[in-house]
C-alpha positions in Angstrom: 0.0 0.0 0.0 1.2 4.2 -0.6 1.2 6.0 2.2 -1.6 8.2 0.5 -3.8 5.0 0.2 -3.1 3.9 3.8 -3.8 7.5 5.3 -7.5 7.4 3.2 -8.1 4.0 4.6 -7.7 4.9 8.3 -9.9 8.7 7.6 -12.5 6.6 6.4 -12.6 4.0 9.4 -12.0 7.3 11.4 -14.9 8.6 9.9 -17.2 5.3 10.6 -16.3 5.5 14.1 -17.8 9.2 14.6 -20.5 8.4 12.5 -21.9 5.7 15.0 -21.6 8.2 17.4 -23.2 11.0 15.6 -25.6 9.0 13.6 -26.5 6.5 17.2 -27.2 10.2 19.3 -29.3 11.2 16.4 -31.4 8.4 16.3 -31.0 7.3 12.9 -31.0 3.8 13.3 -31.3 3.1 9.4 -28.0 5.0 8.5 -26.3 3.8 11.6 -26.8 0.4 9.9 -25.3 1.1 7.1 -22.3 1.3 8.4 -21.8 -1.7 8.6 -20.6 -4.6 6.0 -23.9 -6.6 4.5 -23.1 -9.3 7.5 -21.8 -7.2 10.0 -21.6 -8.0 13.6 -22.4 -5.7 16.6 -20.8 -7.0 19.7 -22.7 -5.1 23.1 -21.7 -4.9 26.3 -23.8 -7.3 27.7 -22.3 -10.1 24.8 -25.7 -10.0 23.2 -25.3 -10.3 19.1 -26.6 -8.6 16.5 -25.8 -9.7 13.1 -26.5 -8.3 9.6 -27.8 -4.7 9.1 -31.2 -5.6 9.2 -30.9 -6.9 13.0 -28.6 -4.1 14.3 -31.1 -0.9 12.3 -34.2 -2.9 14.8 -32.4 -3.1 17.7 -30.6 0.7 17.5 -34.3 1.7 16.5 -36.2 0.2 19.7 -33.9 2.6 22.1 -36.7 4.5 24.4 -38.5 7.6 23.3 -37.5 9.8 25.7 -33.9 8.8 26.0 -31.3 11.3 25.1 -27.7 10.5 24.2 -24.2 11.9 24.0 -21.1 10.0 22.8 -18.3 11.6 23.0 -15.5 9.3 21.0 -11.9 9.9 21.6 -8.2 8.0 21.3 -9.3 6.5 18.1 -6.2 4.4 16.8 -7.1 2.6 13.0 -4.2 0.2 11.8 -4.8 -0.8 8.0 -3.5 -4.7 7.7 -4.2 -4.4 4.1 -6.0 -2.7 1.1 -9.2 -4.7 2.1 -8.6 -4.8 6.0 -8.3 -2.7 9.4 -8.9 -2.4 12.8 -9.1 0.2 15.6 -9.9 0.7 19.0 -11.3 3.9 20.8 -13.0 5.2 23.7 -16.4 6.9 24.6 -17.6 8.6 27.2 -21.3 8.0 27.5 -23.8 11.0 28.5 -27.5 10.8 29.0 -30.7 12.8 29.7 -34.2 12.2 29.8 -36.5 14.4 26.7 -39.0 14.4 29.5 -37.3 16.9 31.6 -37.3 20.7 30.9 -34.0 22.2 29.4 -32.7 24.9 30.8 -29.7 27.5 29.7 -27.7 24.8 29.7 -29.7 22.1 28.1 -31.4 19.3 30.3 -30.1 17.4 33.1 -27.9 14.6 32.7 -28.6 11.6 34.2 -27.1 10.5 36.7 -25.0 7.4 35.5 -22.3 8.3 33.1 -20.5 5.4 31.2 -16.7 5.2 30.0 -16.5 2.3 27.3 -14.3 1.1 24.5 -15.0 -0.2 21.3 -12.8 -3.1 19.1 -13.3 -2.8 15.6 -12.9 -4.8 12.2 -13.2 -2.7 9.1 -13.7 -4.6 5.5 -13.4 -2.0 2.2 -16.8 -2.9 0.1 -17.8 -2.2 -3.0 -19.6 0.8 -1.2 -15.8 1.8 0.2 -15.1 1.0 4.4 -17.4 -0.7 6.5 -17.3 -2.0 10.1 -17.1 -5.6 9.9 -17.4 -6.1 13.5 -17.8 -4.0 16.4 -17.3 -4.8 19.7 -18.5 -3.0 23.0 -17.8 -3.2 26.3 -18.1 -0.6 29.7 -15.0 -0.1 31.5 -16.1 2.3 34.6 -19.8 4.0 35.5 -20.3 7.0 37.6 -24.0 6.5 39.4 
């Protein structure tokens, strides 16, 4: 691989990794889906497993109506293996609020559980360019 094509392959599994984030907090279970490979595998935290796009746009669609989210992703490391292959690892701090509640100046309370995880990714390049292949999820510290 160039360096030029090994720096486009880790922007565009950089840029799948903040999409879930953006596209999760937004609620847009359909496009969060499509971030994934045709048989791509969502790993949560509680080991449950969601396979194919399909599964993983109905589960990420039957979050609760009034739930607010905030993920804010950081230390995200990508290594490309190959022209087709990658993997990365990075970290999320987890915010959350309740629609229910009034906002304020400074927007609505946050609950008060806060969650620090980490996600392990695969990454496959498509015909439709990068994909997550796998994702893996797990907690690594709450504040309650």
């Amino acid at each position: 691989m160039t360096p030029e094509s090994t720096l486009a392959a880790k922007l565009a599994c950089q840029d799948l990794i903040v999409k879930f984030a953006v596209l999760n907090d937004a609620r847009d279970a359909a496009g969060l889906a499509e971030l994934f490979a045709d048989d791509g595998v969502m790993i949560r935290p509680d080991g449950s497993r969601l396979e194919g796009r399909a599964v993983i746009a109905a589960a990420y669609a039957d979050k609760p109506a009034d739930r607010l989210t905030c993920h804010l992703v950081a230390n995200v490391l990508v290594d490309v293996q190959s022209e087709n292959e990658a993997s990365g690892t990075s970290s999320v701090l987890l915010w959350s609020a309740s629609a229910a509640d009034e906002a304020g100046p400074f927007g609505r309370p946050a609950a008060a559980r806060q969650v620090v995880g980490e996600f392990h990714d695969r990454f496959v390049k498509t015909e439709s360019g990068w994909r997550i292949a796998e994702r893996r999820a797990r907690f690594t510290m709450v504040r309650q």
